[in-house]
Backbone of each chain as ProteinMPNN parsed JSONL, in Angstrom:
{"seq_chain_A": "XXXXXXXXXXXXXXXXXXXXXXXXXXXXXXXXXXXXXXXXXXXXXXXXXXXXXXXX", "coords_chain_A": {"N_chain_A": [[257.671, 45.562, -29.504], [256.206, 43.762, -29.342], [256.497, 39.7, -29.436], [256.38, 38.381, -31.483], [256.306, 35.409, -34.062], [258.684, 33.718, -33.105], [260.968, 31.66, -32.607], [262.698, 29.379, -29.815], [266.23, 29.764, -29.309], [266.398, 32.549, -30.193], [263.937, 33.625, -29.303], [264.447, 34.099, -26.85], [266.535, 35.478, -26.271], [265.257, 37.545, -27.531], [263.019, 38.106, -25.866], [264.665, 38.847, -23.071], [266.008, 41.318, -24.865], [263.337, 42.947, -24.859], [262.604, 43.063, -21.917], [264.83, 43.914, -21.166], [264.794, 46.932, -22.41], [262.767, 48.088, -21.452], [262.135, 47.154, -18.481], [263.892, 49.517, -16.653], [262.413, 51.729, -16.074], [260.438, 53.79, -14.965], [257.751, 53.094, -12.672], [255.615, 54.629, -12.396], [255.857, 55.6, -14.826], [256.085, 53.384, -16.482], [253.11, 52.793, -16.194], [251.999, 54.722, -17.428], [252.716, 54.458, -20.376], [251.299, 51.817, -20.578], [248.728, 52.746, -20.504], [248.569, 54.497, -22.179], [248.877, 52.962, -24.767], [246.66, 51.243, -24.376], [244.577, 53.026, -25.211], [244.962, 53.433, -27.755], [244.779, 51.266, -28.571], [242.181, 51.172, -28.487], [241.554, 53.052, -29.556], [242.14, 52.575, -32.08], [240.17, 50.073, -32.213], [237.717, 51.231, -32.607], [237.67, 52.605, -34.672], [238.019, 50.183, -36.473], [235.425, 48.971, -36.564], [234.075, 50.777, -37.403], [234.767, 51.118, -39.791], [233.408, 48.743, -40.339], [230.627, 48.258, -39.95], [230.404, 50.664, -42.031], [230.587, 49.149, -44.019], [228.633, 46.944, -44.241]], "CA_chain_A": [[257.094, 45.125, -28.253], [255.113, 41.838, -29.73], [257.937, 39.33, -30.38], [255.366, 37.887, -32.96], [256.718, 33.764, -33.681], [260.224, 33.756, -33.228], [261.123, 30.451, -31.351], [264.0, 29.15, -29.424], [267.069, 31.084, -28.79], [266.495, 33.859, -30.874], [262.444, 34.13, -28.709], [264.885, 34.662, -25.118], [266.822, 37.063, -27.041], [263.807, 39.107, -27.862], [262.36, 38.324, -24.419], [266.005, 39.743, -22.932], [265.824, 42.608, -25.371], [262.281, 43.66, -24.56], [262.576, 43.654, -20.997], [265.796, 45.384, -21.518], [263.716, 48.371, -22.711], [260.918, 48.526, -20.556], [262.568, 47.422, -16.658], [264.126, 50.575, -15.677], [261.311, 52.658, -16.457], [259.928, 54.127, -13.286], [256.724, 52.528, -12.45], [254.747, 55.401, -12.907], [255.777, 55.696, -16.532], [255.438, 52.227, -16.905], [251.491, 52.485, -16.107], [251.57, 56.099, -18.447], [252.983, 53.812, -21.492], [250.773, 51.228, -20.92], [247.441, 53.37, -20.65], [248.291, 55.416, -23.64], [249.306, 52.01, -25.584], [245.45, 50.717, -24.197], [243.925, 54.184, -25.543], [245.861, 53.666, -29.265], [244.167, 49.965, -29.272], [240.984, 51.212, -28.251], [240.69, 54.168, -30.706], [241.876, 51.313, -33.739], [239.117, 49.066, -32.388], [236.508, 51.651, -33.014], [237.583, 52.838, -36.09], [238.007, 49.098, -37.348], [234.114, 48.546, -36.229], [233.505, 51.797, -37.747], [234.788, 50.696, -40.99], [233.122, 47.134, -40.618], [229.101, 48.969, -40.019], [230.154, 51.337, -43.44], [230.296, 48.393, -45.171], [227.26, 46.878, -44.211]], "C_chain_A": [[256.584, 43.694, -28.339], [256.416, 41.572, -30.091], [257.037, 38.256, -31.366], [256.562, 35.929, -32.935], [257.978, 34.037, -34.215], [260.349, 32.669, -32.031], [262.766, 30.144, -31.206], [264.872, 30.19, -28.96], [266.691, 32.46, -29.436], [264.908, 34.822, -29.808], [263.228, 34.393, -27.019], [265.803, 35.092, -25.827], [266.002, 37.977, -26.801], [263.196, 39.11, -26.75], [263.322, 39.551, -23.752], [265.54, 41.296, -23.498], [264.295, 43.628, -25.215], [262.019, 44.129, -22.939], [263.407, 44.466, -20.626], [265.333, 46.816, -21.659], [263.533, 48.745, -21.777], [261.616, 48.397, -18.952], [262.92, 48.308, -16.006], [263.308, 51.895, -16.057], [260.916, 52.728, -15.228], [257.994, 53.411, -13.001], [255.216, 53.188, -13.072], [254.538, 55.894, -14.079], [255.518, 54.727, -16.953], [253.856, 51.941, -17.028], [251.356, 53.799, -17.508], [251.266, 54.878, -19.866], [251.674, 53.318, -21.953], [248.606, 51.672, -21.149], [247.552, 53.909, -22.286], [248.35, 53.991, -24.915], [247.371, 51.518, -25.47], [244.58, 51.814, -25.437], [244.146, 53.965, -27.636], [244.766, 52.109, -29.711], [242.687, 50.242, -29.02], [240.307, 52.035, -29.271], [241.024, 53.293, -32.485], [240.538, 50.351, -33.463], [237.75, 49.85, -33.038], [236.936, 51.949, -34.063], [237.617, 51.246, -37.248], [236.491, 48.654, -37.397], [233.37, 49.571, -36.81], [233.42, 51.651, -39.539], [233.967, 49.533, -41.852], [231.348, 47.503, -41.119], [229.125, 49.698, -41.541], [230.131, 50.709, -44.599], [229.604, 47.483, -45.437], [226.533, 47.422, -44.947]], "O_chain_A": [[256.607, 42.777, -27.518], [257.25, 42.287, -30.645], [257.6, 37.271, -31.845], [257.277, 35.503, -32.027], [258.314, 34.437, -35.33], [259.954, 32.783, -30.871], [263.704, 30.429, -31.951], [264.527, 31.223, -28.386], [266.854, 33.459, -28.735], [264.78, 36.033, -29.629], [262.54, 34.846, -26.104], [265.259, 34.38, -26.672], [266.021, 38.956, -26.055], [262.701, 40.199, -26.46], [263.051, 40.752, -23.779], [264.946, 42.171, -22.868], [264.263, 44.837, -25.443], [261.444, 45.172, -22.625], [263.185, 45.487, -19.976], [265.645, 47.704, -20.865], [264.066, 49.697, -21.208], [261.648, 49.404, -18.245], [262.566, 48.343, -14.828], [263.841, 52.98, -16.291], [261.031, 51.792, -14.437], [257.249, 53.885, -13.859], [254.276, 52.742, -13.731], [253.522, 56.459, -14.483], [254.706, 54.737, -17.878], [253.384, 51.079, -17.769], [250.587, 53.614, -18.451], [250.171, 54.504, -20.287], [251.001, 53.709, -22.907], [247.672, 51.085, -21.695], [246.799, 53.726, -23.242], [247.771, 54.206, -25.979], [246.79, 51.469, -26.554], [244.04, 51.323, -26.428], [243.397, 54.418, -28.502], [244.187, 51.919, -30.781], [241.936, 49.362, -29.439], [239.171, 51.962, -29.741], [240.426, 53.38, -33.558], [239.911, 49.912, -34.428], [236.925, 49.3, -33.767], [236.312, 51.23, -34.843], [237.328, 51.23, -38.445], [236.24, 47.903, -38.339], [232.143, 49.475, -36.83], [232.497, 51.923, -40.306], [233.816, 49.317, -43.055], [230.853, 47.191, -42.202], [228.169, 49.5, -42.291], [229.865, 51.124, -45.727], [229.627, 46.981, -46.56], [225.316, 47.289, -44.824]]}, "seq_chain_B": "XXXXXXXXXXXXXXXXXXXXXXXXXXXXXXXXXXXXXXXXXXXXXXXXXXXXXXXXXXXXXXXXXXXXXXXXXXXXXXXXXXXXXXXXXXXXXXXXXXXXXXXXXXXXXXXXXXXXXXXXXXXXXXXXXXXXXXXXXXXXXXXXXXXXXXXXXXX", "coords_chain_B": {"N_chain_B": [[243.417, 61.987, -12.518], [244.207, 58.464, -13.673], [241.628, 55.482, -13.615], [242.924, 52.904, -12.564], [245.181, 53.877, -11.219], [243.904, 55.206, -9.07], [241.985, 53.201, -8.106], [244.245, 52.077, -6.932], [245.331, 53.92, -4.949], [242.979, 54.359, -3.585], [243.194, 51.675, -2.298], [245.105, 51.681, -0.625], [244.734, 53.552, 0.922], [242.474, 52.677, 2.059], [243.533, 50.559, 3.927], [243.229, 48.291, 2.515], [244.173, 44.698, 2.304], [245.539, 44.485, -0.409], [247.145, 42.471, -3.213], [248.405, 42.959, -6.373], [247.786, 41.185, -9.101], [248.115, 39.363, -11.557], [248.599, 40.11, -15.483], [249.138, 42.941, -15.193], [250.577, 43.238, -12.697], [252.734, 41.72, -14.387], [253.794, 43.359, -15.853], [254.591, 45.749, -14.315], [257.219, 44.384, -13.33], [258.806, 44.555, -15.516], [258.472, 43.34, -17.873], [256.786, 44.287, -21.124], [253.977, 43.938, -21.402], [250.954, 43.925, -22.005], [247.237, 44.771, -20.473], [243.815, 44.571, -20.357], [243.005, 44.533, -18.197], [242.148, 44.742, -14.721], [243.798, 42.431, -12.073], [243.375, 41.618, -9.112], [244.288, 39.945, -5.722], [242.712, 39.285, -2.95], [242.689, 39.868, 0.714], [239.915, 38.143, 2.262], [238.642, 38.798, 3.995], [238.238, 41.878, 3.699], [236.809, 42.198, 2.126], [234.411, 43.512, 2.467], [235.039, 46.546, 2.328], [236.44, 46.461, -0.115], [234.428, 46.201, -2.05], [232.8, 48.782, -1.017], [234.728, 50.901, -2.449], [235.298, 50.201, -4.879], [232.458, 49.925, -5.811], [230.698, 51.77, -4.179], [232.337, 54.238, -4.429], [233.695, 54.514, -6.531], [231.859, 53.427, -8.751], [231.62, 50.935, -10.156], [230.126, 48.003, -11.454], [229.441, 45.318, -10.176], [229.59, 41.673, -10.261], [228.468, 39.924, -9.012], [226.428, 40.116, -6.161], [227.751, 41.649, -2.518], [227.361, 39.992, -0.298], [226.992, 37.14, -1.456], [228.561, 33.998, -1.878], [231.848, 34.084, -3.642], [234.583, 32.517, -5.255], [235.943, 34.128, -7.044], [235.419, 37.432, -7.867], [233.741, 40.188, -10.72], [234.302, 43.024, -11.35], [232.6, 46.106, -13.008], [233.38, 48.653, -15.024], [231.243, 51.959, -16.028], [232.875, 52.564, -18.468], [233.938, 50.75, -19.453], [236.207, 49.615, -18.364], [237.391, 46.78, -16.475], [237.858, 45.091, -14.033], [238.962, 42.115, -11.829], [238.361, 40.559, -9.313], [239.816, 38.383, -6.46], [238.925, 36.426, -3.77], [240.051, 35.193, -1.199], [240.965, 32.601, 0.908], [243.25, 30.821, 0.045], [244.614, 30.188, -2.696], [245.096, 27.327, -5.041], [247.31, 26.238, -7.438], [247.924, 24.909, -10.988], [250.134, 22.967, -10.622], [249.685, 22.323, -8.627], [250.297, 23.638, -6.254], [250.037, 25.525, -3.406], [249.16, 28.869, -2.226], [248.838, 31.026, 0.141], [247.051, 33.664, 1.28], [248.241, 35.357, 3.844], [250.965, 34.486, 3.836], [251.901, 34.869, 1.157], [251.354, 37.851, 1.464], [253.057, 38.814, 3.403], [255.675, 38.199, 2.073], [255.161, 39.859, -0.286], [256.17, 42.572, -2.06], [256.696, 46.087, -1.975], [256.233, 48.802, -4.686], [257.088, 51.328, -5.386], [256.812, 55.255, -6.483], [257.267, 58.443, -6.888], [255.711, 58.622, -4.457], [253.928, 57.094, -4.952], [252.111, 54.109, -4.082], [252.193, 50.719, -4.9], [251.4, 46.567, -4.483], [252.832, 44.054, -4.791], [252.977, 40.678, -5.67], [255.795, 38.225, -4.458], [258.337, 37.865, -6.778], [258.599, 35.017, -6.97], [256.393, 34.049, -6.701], [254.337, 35.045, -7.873], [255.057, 33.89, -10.29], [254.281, 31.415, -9.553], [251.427, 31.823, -8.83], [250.932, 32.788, -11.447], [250.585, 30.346, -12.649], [248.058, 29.335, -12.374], [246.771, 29.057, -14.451], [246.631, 28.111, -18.101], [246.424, 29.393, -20.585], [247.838, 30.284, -23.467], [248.985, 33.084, -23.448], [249.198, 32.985, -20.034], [251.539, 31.439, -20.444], [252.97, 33.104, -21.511], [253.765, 35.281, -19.954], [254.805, 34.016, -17.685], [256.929, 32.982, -18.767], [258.124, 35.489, -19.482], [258.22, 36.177, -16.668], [260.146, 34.583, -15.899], [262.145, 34.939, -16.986], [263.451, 37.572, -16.065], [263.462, 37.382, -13.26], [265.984, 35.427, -13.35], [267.823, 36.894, -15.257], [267.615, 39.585, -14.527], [267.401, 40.035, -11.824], [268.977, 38.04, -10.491], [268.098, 35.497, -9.459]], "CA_chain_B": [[244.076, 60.598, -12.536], [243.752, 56.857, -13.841], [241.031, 54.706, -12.527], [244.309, 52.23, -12.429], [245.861, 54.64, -10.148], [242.467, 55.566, -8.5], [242.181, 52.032, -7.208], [245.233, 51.553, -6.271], [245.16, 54.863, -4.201], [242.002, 54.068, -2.578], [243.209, 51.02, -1.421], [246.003, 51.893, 0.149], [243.989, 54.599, 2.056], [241.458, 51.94, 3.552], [244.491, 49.94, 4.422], [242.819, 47.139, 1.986], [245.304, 44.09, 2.292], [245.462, 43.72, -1.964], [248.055, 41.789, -3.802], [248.194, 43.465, -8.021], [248.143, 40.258, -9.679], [248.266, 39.16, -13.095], [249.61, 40.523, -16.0], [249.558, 44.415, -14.424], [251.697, 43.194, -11.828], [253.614, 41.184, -14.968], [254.389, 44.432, -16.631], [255.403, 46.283, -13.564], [258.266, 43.584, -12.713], [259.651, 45.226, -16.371], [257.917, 42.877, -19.25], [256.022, 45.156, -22.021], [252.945, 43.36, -22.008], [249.877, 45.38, -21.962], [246.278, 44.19, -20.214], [243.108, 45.434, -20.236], [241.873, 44.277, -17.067], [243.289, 44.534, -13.407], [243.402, 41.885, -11.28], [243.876, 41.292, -7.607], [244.053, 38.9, -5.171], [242.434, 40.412, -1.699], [242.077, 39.018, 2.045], [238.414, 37.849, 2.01], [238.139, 40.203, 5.848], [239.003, 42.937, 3.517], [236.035, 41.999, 0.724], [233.127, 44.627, 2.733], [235.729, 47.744, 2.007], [236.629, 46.641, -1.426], [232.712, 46.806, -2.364], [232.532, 50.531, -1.169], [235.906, 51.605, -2.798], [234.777, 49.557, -6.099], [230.977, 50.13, -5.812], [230.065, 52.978, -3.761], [233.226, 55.465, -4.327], [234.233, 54.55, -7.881], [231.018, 53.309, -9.638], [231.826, 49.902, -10.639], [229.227, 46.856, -10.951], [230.147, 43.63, -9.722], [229.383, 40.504, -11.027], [227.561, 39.531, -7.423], [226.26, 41.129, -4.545], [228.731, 41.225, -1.833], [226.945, 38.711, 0.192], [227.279, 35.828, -1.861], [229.682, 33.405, -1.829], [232.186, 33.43, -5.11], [236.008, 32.711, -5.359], [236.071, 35.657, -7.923], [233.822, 38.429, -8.575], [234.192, 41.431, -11.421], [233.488, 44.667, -11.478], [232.816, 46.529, -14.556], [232.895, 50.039, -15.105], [230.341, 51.963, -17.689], [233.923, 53.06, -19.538], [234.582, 49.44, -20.111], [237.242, 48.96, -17.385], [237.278, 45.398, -15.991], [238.609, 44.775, -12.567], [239.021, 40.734, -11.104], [238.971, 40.162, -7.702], [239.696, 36.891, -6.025], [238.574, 36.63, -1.971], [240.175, 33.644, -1.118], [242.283, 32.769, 2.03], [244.398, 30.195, -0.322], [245.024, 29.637, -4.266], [246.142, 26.316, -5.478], [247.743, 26.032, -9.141], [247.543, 23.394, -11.678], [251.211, 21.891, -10.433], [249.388, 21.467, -6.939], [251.061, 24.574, -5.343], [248.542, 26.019, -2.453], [249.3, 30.287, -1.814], [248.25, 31.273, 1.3], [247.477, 35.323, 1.18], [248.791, 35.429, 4.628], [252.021, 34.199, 3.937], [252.121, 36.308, 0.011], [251.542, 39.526, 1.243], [254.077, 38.495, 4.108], [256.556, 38.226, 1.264], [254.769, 40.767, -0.675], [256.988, 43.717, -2.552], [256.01, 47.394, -2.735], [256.413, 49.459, -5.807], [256.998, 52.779, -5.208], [257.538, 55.934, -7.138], [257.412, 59.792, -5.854], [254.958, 58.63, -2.918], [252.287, 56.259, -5.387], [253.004, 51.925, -4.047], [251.688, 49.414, -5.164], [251.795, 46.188, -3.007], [252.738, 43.0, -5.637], [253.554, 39.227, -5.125], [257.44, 38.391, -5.115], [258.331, 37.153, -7.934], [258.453, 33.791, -7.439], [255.081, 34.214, -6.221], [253.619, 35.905, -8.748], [255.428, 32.608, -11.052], [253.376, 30.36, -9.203], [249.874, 32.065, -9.109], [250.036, 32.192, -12.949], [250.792, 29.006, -12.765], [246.381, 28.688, -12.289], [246.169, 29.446, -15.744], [246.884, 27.123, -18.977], [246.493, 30.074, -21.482], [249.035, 30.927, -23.68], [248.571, 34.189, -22.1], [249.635, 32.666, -19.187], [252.551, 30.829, -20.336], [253.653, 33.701, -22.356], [253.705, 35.678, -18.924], [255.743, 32.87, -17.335], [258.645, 33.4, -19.547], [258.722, 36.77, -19.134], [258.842, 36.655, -15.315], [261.484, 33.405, -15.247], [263.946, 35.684, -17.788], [263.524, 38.709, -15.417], [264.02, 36.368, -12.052], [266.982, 34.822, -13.705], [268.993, 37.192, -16.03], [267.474, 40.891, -13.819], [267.518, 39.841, -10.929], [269.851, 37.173, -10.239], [267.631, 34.821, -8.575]], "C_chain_B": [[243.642, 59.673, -12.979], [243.285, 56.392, -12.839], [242.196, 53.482, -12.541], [244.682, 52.91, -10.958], [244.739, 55.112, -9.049], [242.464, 54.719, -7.648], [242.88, 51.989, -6.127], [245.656, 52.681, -4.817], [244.207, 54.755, -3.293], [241.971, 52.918, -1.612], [244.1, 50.598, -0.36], [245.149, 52.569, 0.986], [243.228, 53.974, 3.031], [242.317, 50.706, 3.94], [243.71, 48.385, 3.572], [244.075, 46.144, 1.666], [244.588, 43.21, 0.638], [246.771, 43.046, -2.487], [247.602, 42.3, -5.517], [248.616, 41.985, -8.28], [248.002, 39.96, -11.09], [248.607, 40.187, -13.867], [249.915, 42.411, -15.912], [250.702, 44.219, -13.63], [253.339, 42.419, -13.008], [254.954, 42.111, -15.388], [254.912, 45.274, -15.457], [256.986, 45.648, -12.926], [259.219, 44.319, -14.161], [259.026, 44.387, -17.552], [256.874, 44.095, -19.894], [254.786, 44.25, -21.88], [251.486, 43.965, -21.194], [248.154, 43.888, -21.721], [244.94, 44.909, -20.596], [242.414, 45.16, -19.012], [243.022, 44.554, -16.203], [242.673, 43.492, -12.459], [243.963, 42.234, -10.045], [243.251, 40.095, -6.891], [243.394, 39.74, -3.324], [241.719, 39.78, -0.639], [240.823, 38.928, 1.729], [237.966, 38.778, 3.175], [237.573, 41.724, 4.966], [237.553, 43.42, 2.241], [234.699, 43.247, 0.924], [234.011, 46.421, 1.91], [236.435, 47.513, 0.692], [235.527, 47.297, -2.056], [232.684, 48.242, -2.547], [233.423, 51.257, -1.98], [234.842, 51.0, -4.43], [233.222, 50.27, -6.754], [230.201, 51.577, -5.857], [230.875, 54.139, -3.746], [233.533, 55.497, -6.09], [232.902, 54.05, -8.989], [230.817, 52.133, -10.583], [230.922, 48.717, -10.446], [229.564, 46.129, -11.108], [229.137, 42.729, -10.199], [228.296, 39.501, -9.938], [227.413, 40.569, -6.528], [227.322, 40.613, -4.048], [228.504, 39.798, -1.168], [226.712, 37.096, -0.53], [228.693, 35.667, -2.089], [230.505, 33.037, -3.415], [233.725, 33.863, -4.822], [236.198, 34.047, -6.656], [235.1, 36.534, -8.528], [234.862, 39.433, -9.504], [233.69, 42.355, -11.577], [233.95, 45.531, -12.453], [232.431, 47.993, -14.507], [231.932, 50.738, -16.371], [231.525, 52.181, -18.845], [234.343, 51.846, -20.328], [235.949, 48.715, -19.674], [237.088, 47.791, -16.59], [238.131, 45.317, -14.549], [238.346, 43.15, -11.85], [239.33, 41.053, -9.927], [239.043, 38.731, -6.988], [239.635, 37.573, -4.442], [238.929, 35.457, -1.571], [241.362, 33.61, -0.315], [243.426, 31.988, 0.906], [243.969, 29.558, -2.067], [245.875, 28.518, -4.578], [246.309, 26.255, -6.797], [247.676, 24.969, -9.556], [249.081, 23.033, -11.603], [250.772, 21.702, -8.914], [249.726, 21.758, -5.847], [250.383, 25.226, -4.495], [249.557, 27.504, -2.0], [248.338, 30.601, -1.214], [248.227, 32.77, 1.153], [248.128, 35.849, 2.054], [250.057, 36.159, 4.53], [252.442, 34.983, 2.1], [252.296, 37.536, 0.515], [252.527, 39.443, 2.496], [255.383, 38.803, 3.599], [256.662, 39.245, -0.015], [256.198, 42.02, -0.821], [256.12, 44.921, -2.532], [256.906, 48.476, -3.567], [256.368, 50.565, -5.289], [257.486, 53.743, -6.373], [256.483, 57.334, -6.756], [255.514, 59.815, -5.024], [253.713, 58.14, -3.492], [253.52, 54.636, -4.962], [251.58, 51.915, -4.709], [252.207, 48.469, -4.868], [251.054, 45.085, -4.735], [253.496, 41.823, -5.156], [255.272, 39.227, -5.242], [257.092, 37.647, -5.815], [257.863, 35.559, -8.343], [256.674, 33.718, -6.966], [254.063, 34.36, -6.84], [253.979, 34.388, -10.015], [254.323, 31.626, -10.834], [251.806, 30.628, -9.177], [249.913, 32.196, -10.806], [250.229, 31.2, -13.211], [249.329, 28.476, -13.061], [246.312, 28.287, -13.757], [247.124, 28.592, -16.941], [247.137, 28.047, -20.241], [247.701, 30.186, -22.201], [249.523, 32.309, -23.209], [249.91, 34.364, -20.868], [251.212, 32.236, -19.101], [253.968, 31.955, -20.768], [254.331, 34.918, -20.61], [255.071, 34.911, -17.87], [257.229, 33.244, -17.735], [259.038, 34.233, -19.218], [259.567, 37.047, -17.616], [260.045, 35.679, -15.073], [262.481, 34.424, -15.886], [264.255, 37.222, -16.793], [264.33, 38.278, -14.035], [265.701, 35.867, -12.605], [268.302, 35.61, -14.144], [268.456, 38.99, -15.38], [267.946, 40.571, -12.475], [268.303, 38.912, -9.579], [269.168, 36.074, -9.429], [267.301, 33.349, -8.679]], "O_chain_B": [[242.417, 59.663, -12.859], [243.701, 56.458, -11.682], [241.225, 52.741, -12.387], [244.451, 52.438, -9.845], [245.26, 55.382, -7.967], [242.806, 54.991, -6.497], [242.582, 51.91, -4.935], [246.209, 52.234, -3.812], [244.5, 55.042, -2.132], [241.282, 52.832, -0.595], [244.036, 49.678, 0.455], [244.821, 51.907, 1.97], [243.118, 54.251, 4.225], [241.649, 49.741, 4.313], [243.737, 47.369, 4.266], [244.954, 46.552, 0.907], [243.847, 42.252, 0.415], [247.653, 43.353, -1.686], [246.466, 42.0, -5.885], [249.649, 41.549, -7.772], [247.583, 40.958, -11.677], [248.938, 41.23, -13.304], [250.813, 42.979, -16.534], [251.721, 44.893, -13.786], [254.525, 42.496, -12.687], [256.176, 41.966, -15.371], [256.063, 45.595, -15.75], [257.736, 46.313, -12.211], [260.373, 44.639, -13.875], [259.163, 45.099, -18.547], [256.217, 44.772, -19.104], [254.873, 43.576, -22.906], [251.257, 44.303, -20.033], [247.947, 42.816, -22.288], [245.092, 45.958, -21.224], [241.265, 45.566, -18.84], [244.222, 44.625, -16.468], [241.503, 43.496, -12.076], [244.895, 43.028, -9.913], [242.237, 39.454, -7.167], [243.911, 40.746, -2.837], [240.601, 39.273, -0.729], [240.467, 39.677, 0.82], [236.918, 39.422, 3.128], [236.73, 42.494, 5.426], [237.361, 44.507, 1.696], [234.122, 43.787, -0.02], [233.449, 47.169, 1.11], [237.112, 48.476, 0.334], [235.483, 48.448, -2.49], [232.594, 48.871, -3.602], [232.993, 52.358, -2.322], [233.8, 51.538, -4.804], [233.011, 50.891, -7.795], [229.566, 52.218, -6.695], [230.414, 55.123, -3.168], [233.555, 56.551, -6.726], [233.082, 54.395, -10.157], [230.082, 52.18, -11.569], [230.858, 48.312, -9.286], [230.134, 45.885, -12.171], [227.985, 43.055, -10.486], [227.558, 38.568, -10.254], [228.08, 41.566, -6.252], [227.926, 39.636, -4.492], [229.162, 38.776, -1.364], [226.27, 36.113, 0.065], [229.611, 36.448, -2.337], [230.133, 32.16, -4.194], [234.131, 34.94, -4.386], [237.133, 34.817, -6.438], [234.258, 36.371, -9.411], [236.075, 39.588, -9.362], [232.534, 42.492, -11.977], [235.113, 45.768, -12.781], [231.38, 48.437, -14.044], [231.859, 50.207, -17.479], [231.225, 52.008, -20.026], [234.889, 51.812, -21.431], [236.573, 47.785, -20.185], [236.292, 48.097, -15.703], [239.298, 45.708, -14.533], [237.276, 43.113, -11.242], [240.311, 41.676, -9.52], [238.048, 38.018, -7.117], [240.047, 38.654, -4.019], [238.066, 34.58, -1.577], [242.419, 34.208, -0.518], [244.527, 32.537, 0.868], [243.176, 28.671, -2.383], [247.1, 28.561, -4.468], [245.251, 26.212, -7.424], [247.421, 23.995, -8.847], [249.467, 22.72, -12.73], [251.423, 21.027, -8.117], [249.721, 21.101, -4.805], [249.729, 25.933, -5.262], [250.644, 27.279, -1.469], [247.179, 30.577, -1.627], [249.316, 33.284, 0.899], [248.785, 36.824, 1.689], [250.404, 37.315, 4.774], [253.457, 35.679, 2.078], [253.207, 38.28, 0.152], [252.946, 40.599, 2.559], [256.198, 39.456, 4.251], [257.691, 39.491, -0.644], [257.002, 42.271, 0.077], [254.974, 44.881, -2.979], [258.004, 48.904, -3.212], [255.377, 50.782, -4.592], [258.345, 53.353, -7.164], [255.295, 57.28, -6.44], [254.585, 60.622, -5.055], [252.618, 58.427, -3.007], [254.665, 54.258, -5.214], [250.565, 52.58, -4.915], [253.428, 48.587, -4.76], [250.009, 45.093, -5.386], [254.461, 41.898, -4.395], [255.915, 40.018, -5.932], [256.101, 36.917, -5.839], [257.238, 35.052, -9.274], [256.102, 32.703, -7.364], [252.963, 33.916, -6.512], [252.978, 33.926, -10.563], [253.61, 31.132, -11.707], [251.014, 29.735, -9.475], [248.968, 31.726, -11.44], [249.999, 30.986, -14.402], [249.158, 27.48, -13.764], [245.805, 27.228, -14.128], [248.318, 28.435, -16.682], [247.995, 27.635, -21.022], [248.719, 30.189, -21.51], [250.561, 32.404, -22.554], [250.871, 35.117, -20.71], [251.977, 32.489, -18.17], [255.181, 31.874, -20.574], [255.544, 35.114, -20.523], [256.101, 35.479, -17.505], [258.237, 33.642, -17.151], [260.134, 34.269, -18.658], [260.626, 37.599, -17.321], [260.854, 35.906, -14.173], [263.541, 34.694, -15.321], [265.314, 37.833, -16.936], [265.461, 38.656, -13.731], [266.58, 36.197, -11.808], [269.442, 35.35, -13.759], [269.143, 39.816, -15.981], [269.058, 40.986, -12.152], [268.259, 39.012, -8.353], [269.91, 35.695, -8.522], [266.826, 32.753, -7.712]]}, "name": "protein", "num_of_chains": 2, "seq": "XXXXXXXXXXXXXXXXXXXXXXXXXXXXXXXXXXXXXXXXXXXXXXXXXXXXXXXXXXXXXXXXXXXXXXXXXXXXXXXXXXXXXXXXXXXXXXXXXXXXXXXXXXXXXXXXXXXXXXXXXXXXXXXXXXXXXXXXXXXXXXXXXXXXXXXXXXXXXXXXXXXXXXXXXXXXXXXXXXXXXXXXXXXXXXXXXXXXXXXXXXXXXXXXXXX"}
């Protein structure tokens, strides 16, 4: 999903190929994805803040 | 349901003339790129019946009372959901481009799928309001929607 540093042609490639994926996804799965994708970065943030306080 | 979908449900219902803008509306055109906030852009007529939907139906505290004057207020939920609103008859970008909401939601697209819209800029539309923004963010956004406009959509 991240095209992390990839420049030039090869970064509209990976643009191409990522919206490739993701465009014919129905809208309403498109919001599912992106909630559950929010939920995945939200439950690493606390456990990374959880880790950060235990080592305090 | 999602307060996402919550919103967007409630403001269809009070016929609130919204525009989904930024990168929510990025990712619905088909780019992967994931927000944590929602913005919109929303007639300023329209700004008393956002309040109650926002405020007094969903539980969200804004960044101002209604009655003051601010090109963008936010309203924050206790979950940690962020919501932007702009009230503003007309947005100009940093190439000097002036969007009239009028004449957007005029040109305005709606999203549909089994009987949920959502009511987003056309494309090129949506090009030019992130145009405000300098971020990489922003630019990274950009790309996405010119390769979609260009090589999806033929435009």
């Amino acid at each position: 999903m991240a095209r992390g540093k990839i420049s030039g042609r090869h970064a509209d490639r990976a643009i191409f190929e990522n919206i490739k994926w993701f465009i014919n996804i129905p809208p309403l799965k498109k919001i599912a994805i992106q909630e559950r994708e929010l939920k995945r970065v939200k439950r690493l943030r606390g456990l990374a803040l959880k880790c950060l306080s235990s080592k305090k | 349901m999602s307060i996402f979908k919550e919103i967007i449900r409630l403001f269809n219902k009070e016929k609130i003339r919204y525009l989904l803008i930024g990168r929510q509306a990025v990712m619905l055109y088909g780019a992967p790129l994931f927000s944590y906030d929602y913005d919109f852009w929303i007639h300023p007529e329209d700004k008393r019946k956002t309040y109650r939907v926002l405020e007094d139906i969903l539980g969200f505290e804004s960044s101002y009372p209604e009655d003051i004057k601010r090109a963008m207020i936010s309203f924050l939920s206790d979950k940690g959901e962020k919501v932007d609103v702009f009230f503003v008859k007309k947005i100009t970008n940093s190439s000097g481009e002036t969007f009239e909401i009028e004449e957007v939601l005029r040109r305005s697209i709606i999203v549909s799928d089994k009987g949920f819209t959502i009511r987003l800029p056309d494309i090129e539309d949506l090009i030019g309001l992130k145009k405000m923004g300098r971020r990489p963010k922003d630019l990274e956004d950009i790309e996405y929607l010119e390769t979609i406009r260009k090589r999806f959509l033929n435009r």
